[in-house]
C-alpha positions in Angstrom: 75.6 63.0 47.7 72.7 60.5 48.4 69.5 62.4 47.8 65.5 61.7 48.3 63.5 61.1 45.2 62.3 65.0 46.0 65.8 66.4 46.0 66.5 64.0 42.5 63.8 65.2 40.5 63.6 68.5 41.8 66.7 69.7 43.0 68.3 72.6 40.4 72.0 73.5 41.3 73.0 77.2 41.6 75.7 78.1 40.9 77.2 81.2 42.7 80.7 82.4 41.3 83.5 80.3 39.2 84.3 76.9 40.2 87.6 77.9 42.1 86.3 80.7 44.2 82.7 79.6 45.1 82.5 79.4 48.8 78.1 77.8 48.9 76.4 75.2 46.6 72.8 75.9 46.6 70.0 73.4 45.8 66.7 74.2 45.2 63.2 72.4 45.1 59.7 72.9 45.1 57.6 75.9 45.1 56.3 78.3 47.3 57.8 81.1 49.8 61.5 80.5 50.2 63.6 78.8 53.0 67.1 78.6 52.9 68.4 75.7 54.6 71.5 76.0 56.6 73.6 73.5 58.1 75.7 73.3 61.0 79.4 72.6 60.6 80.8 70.2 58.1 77.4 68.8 57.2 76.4 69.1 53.7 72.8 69.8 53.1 71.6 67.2 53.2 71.1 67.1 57.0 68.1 68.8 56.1 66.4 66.1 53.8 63.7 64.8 56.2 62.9 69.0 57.3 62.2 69.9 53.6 60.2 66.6 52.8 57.8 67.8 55.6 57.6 71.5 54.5 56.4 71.2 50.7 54.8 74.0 50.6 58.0 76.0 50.6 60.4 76.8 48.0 63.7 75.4 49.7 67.2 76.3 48.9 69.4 74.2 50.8 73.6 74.7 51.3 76.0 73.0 51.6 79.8 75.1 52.4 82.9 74.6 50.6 84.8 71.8 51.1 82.2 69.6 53.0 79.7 67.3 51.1 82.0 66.6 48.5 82.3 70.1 47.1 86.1 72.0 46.4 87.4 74.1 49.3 88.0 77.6 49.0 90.9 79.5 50.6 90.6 81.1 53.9 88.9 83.3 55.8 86.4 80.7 55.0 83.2 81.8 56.7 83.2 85.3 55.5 83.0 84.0 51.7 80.1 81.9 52.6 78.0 84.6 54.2 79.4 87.4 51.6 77.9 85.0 48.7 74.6 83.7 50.4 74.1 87.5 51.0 74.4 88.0 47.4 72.5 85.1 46.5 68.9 86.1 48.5 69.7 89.6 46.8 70.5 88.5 43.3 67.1 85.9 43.1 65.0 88.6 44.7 64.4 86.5 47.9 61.8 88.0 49.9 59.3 86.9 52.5 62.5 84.2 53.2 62.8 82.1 56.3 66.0 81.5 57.4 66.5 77.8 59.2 70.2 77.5 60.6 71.6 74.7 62.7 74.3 75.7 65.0 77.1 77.4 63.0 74.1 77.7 60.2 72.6 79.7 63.3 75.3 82.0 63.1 75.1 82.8 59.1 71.2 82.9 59.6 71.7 85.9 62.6 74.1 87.8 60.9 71.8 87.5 57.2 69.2 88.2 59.1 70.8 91.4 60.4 71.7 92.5 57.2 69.2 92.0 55.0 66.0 92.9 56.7 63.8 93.4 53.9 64.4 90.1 52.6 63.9 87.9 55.9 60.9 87.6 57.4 61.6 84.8 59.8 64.3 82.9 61.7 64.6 79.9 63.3 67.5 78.7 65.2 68.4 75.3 66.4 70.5 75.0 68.8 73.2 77.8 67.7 75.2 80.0 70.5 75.5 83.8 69.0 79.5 83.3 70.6 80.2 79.6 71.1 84.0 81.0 71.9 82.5 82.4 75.4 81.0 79.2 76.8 83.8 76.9 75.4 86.9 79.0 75.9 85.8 81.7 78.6 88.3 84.6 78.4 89.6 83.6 75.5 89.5 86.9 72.7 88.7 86.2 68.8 92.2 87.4 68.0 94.3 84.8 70.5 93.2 82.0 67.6 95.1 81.3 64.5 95.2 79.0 61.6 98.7 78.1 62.4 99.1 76.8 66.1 100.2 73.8 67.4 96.7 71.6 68.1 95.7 73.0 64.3 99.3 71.0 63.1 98.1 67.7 65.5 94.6 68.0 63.7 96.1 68.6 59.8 98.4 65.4 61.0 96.0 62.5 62.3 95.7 59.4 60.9 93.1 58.0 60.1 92.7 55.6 63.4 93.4 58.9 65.5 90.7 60.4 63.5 88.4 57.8 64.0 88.1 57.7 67.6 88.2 61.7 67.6 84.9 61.8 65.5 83.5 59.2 67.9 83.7 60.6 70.8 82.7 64.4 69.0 79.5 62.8 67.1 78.6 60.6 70.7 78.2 63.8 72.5 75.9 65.4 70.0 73.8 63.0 68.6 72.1 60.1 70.5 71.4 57.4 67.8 73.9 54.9 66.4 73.2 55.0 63.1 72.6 58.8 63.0 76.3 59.2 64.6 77.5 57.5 62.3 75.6 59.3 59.4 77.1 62.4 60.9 81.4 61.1 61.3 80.9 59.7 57.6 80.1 63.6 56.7 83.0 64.9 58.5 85.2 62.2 57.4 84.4 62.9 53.6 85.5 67.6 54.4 88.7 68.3 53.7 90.6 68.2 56.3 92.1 71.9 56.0 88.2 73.4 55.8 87.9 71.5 58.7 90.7 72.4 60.7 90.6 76.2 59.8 87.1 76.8 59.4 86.3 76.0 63.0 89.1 78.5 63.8 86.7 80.8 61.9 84.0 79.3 64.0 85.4 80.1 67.6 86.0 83.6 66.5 82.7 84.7 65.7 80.6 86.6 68.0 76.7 87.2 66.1 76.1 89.1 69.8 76.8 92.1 67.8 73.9 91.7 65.4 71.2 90.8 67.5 69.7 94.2 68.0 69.6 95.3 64.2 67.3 91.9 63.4 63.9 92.9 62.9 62.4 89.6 61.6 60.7 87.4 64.6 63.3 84.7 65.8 62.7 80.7 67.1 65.2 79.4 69.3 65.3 75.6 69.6 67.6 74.4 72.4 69.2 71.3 73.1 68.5 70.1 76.7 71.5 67.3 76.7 73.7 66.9 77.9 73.9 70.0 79.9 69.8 70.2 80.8 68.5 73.4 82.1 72.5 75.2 82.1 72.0 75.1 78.4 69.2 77.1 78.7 70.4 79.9 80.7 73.8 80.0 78.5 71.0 81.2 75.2 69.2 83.3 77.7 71.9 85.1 78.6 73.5 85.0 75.0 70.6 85.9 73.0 69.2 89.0 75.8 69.7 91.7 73.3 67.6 90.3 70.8 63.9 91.9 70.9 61.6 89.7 69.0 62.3 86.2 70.0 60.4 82.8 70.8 62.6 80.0 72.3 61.6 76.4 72.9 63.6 73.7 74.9 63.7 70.2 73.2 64.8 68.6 76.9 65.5 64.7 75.2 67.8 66.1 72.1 71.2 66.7 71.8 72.7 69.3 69.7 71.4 67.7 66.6 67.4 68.1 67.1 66.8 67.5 63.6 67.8 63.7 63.8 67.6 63.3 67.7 63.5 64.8 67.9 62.8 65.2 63.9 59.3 65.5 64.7 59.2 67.9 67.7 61.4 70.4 65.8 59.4 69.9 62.4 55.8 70.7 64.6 57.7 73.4 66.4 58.8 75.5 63.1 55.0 74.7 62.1 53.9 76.2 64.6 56.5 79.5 64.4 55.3 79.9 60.8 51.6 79.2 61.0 51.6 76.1 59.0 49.1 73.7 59.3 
């Protein structure tokens, strides 16, 4: 995985269980309170590169999942394992005072951690992450209707590589607006393994962090993506996120769904700003 010269010379990795059963690999830098770092869908951590370059004065741990970024796949259920062992991981190194930063399904771990570890987390900051992506995307539709084994899942495992191609184009065009940061981003999912990819966004759809919301006590930022859905986007995480109490949430109206490459500086001032950094 390409690094920065901060990630080379400072980056320790953490290892979490055995090599055939760990579902996170954990890289840590710096010094300072902690902020663990946590991608959206089959993004290694390095996504976050450019956010932890600009926040030195934290300590960051930054994941990447199982079988994206280069690293083995584990077995499935895939997205339990990771939040299981990044729960034991803030426990285990004592983690407290901890920011959580998640991006999209990172959002979802960062909720549910959040939620369950309250006297470790004292902030969370969300970018652009729907608590139950399954209601917007495939209203009606209930967690338990979705299974590993179905007929799209088979089409998926099967693509070639062309068919795959053009699929990641036309997923990476409608969620990032640069050229060259698309195609950052389809290299990424190119590299997962194909089953992680596949199943684990089964395990995606199904989750609904709706449930948590009221049990976090830590104060939450929500960044939202304005395109390309504008102001709708908004009310969906209104409406999503209305049982949560303590809450800030800031619309980046020129972004799509990946703020950290679309407005890297907007979303670094606007975490700033959340944790009183100057």
């Amino acid at each position: 995985m390409k690094t920065t010269l901060l990630f080379l010379f400072l980056a320790t990795a953490i290892p979490l269980a055995s090599a055939d059963t760990s579902a996170v690999h954990i890289d840590v830098s710096g010094s300072g309170t902690p902020i663990l770092y946590l991608p959206g869908f089959a993004n290694p951590g390095e996504v976050w590169e450019d956010m932890v370059n600009q926040l030195p004065e934290h300590r960051a741990h930054v994941v990447t999942y199982a079988g994206f970024g280069g690293t083995a796949p584990v077995k499935m259920p895939w997205y339990e394992k990771i939040k299981t062992q990044l729960a034991d991981y803030i426990r285990s190194n004592e983690l407290t005072s901890l920011t959580l930063i998640g991006h999209s399904m990172g959002g979802n771990l960062a909720l549910e951690l959040g939620a369950m570890l309250p006297d470790h987390v004292g902030n969370i900051i969300i970018v652009d992450a729907l608590p139950c992506m399954r209601e917007v995307m495939m209203p009606g539709v209930p967690a338990d209707a979705l299974a590993y084994d179905s007929p799209y899942n088979d089409q998926m495992l099967a693509m070639d590589e062309a068919a795959q191609s053009a699929y990641l184009d036309q997923m990476t065009q409608g969620m990032i607006s640069n050229a060259e940061d698309q195609q950052r981003v389809k290299d990424w999912m190119l590299q997962a393994d194909r089953k992680t990819f596949v199943y684990g966004y089964v395990d995606l759809l199904k989750l609904d962090s709706r449930t948590v919301l009221p049990e976090i006590q830590a104060p939450v930022l929500i960044l939202v993506a304005g395109q390309p859905f504008g102001e709708e986007a908004m009310k969906n995480m209104e409406k999503q996120y209305e049982s949560l109490a303590q809450k800030t949430v800031a619309f980046a109206a020129e972004s799509k769904h990946y703020i950290m490459l679309d407005q890297p500086e907007w979303l670094v001032d606007a975490c700033k700003d959340f944790l009183n950094i100057e």
